[in-house]
C-alpha positions in Angstrom: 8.8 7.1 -17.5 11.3 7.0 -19.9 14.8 6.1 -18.7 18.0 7.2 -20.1 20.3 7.6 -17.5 24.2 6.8 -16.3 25.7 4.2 -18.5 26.7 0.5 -17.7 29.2 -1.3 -19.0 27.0 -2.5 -21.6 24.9 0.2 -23.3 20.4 0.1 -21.6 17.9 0.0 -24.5 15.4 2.7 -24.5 12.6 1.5 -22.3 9.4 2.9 -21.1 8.2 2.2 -17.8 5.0 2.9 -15.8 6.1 1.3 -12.5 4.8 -2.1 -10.9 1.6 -2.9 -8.6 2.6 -2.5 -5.3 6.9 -0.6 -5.4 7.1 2.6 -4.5 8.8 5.6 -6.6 11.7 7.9 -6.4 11.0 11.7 -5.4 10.7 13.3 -9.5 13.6 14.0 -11.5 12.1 17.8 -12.4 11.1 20.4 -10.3 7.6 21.3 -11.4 7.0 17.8 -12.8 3.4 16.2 -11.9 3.0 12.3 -11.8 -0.9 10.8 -11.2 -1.4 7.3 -11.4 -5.2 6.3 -10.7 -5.6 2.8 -9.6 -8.9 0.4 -9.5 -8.3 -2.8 -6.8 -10.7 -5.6 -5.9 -10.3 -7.4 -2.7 -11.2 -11.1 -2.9 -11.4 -13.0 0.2 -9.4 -16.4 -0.4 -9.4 -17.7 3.4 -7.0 -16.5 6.5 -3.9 -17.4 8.1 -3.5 -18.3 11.7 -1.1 -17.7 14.1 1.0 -20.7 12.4 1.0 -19.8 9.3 -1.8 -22.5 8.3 -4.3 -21.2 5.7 -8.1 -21.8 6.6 -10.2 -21.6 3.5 -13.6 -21.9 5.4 -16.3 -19.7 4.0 -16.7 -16.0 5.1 -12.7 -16.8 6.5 -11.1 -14.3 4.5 -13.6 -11.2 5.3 -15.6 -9.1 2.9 -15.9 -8.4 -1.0 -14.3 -4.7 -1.5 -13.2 -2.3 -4.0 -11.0 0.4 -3.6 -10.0 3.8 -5.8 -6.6 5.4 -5.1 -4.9 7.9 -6.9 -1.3 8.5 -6.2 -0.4 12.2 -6.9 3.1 13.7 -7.1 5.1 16.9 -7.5 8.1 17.7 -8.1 9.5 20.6 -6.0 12.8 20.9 -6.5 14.9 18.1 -8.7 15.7 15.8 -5.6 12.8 17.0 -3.3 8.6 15.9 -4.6 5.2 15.9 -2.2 3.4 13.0 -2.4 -0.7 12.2 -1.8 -2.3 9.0 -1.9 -6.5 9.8 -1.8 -7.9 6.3 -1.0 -11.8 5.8 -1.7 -13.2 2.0 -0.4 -16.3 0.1 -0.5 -17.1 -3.5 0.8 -19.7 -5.7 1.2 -20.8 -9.1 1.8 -19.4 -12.1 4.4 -23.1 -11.8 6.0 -22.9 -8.0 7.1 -23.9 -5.2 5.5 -22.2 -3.0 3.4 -20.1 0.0 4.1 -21.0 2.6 1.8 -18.6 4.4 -0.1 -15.6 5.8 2.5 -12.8 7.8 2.2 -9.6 6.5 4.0 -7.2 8.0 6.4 -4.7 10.1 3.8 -1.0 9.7 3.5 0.7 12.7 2.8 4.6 12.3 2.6 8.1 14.3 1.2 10.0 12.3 -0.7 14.0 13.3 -0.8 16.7 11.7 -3.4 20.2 11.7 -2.2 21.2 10.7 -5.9 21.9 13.7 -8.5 20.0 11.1 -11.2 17.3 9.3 -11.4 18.2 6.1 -11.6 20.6 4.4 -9.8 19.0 6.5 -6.8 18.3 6.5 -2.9 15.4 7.9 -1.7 14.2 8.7 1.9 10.5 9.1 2.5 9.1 10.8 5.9 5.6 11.6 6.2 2.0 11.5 8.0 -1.6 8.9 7.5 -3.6 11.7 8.3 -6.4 10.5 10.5 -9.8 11.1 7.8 -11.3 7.8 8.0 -13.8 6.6 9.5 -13.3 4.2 13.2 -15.6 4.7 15.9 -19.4 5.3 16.3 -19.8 2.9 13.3 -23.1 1.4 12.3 -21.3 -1.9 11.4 -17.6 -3.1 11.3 -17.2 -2.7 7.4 -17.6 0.6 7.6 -14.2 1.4 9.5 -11.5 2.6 7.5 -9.6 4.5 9.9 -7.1 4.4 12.8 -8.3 7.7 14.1 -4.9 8.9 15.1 -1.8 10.4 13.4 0.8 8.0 12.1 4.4 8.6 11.1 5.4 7.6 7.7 9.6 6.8 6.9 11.3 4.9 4.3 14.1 4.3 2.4 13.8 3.2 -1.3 16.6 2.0 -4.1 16.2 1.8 -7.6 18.9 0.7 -10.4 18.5 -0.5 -14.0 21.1 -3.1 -16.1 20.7 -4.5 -18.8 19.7 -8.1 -19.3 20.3 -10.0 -22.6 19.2 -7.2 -25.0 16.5 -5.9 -22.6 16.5 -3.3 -20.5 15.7 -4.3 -16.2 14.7 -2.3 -13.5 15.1 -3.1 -10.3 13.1 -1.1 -6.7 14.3 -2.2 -3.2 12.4 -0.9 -0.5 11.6 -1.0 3.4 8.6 1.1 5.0 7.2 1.7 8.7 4.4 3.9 9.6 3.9 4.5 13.2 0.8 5.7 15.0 1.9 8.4 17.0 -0.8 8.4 20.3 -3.7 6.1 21.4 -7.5 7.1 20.4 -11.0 7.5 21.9 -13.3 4.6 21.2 -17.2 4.2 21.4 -19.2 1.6 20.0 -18.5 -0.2 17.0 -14.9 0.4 16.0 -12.3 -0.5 13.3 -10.4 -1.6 16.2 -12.9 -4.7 16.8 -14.8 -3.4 19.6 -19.0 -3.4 19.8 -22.0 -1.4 20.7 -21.7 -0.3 23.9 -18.2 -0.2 24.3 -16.3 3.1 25.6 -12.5 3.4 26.4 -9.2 3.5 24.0 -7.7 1.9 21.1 -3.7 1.8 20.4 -2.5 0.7 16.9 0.7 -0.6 16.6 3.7 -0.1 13.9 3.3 -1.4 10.9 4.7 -1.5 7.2 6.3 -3.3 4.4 9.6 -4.3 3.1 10.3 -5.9 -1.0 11.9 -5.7 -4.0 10.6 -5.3 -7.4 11.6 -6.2 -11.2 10.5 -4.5 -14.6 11.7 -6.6 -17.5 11.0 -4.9 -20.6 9.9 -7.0 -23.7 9.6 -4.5 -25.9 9.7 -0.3 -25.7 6.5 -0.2 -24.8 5.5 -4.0 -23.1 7.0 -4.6 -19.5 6.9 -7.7 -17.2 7.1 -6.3 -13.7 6.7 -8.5 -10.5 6.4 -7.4 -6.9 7.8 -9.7 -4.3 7.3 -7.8 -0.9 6.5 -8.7 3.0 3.6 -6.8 4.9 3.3 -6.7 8.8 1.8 -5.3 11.8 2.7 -5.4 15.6 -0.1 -5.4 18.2 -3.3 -3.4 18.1 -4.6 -2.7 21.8 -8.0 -1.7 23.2 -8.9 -1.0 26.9 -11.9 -0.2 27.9 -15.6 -1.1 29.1 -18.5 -2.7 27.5 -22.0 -1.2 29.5 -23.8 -4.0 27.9 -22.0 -7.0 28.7 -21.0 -5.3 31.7 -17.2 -6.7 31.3 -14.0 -4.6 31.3 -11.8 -5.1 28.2 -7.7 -5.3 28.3 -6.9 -7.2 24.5 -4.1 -7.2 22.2 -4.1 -8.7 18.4 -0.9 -10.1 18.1 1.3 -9.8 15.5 0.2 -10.6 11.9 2.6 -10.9 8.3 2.1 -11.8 5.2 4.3 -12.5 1.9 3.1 -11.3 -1.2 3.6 -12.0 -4.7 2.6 -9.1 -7.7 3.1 -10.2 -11.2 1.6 -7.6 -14.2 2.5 -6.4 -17.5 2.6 -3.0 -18.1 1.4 -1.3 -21.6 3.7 2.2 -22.6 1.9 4.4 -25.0 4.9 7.3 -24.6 7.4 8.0 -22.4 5.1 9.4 -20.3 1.9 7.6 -20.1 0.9 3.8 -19.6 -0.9 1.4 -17.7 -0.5 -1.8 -15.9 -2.7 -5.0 -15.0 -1.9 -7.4 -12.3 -2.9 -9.4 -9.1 -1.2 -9.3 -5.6 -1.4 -12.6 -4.4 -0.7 -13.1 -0.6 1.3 -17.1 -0.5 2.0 -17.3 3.0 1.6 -15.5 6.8 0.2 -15.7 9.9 -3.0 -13.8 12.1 -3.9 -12.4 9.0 -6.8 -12.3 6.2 -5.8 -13.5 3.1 -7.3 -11.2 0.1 -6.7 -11.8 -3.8 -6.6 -8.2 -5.2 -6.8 -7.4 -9.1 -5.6 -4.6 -10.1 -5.2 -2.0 -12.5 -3.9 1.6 -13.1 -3.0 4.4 -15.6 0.1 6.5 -15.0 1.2 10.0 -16.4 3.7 12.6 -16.3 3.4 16.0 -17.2 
């Protein structure tokens, strides 16, 4: 998106932007304005991280081959206030089990509100659902669950501000996220939460979210360096319950996990109102937690 917005001291180049991997947006500057951005991601397994933070790069550590689809919808209902949808398709495979099949994800629905009159600099608060629509229990085998099976609570707050550096025009996203399961589930069988065949009793999932900061440099009108540097976590995931085969009751908790995450890309602007990036997110360090090299690459418009 174009930006030409409340002047510094020293006057911004025109740039055009599409927006980085991973940062979110501000709620739309229009009312009646439509923004899609459909994205392609591969998950790469490249080891996992213990509870200390040491990486193990064993074979089958980092979990299974996937690809995702996602395509971020937004609208613009009045100038400060947009709806936000976020349709997540998945597949995975390999690591010695079989595949999932093609799945579709629990969906995020969220209102997105700027307290800002403009655009940029701006402040906008984010509240929300993950609406439970993916798959978790009953599963034929562990890839295929996608789900939490439970409503979750989505909030934010997100910052964005551009200044210009040298003769270049730089954008800068701060942001901090939580989504919070709202209620425990009903389990049975193989789970997303861990749990095997012959297993019946309940499943809690824990807060979790993300907090980082991102930076479009523009090169030219059109080219952009952006880089994501963000921090993803999750507190414990709980399941209690019994297991009619083993014959053994089950009280467990995951622990927490974390990782920090690097996104370099450079975007390509045919307009103001269309482009497209390619990148990587590239987890560098965490703990209790797969580590998963993820290519990536989307097309964004605005109508």
């Amino acid at each position: 998106m174009s930006i030409a917005e409340k002047p510094a001291s020293k006057p911004l180049p025109e740039q055009w932007y599409t927006g980085s991997l991973y940062s979110p947006s501000p709620a739309l500057p229009v009312p009646g304005m439509i923004a899609v951005e459909p994205y392609v991601a591969a998950g790469l397994p490249a080891g996992a991280f213990d509870s200390n933070g040491h990486l193990n790069t064993r074979k089958g550590a980092g979990g299974q081959h996937s690809i995702s689809q996602f395509s971020l919808a937004k609208y613009g209902i009045t100038d400060h206030l947009s709806i936000y949808l976020l349709p997540t398709y998945s597949y995975s495979w390999g690591n010695h089990t079989k595949h999932s099949g093609l799945k579709f994800n629990d969906l995020p629905v969220e209102f997105q509100y700027r307290l800002t009159p403009h655009y940029t600099p701006s402040i906008t608060l984010y509240f929300g659902v993950n609406t439970p629509t993916g798959d978790y229990k009953n599963l034929s085998n562990a890839s295929e669950g996608v789900g939490q099976g439970v409503w979750a609570l989505r909030y934010g707050v997100h910052s964005q501000f551009a200044l210009p550096f040298f003769d270049h025009a730089m954008r800068v996203r701060l942001w901090a996220q939580v989504r919070h399961p709202v209620a425990s589930t009903k389990l049975r069988n193989i789970t997303s939460y861990g749990t095997e065949k012959g297993f019946t009793g309940r499943g809690h999932a824990g807060p979790y979210g993300n907090e980082g900061g991102s930076v479009e440099l523009g090169i030219t009108k059109k080219w952009v360096f952006a880089l994501d540097l963000y921090h993803t976590w999750a507190t414990s995931s709980s399941v209690n319950g019994y297991n009619v085969y083993s014959k053994k009751y089950i009280n467990s908790r995951t622990g927490w996990s974390g990782a920090f995450n690097v996104g370099p890309g450079i975007e390509y602007n045919w307009t103001s109102s269309v482009g497209g990036i390619v990148g990587v997110i590239l987890p560098v360090a965490g703990h209790n937690t797969s580590r998963s090299i993820s290519p990536e690459a989307a097309v964004f418009a605005v109508f």
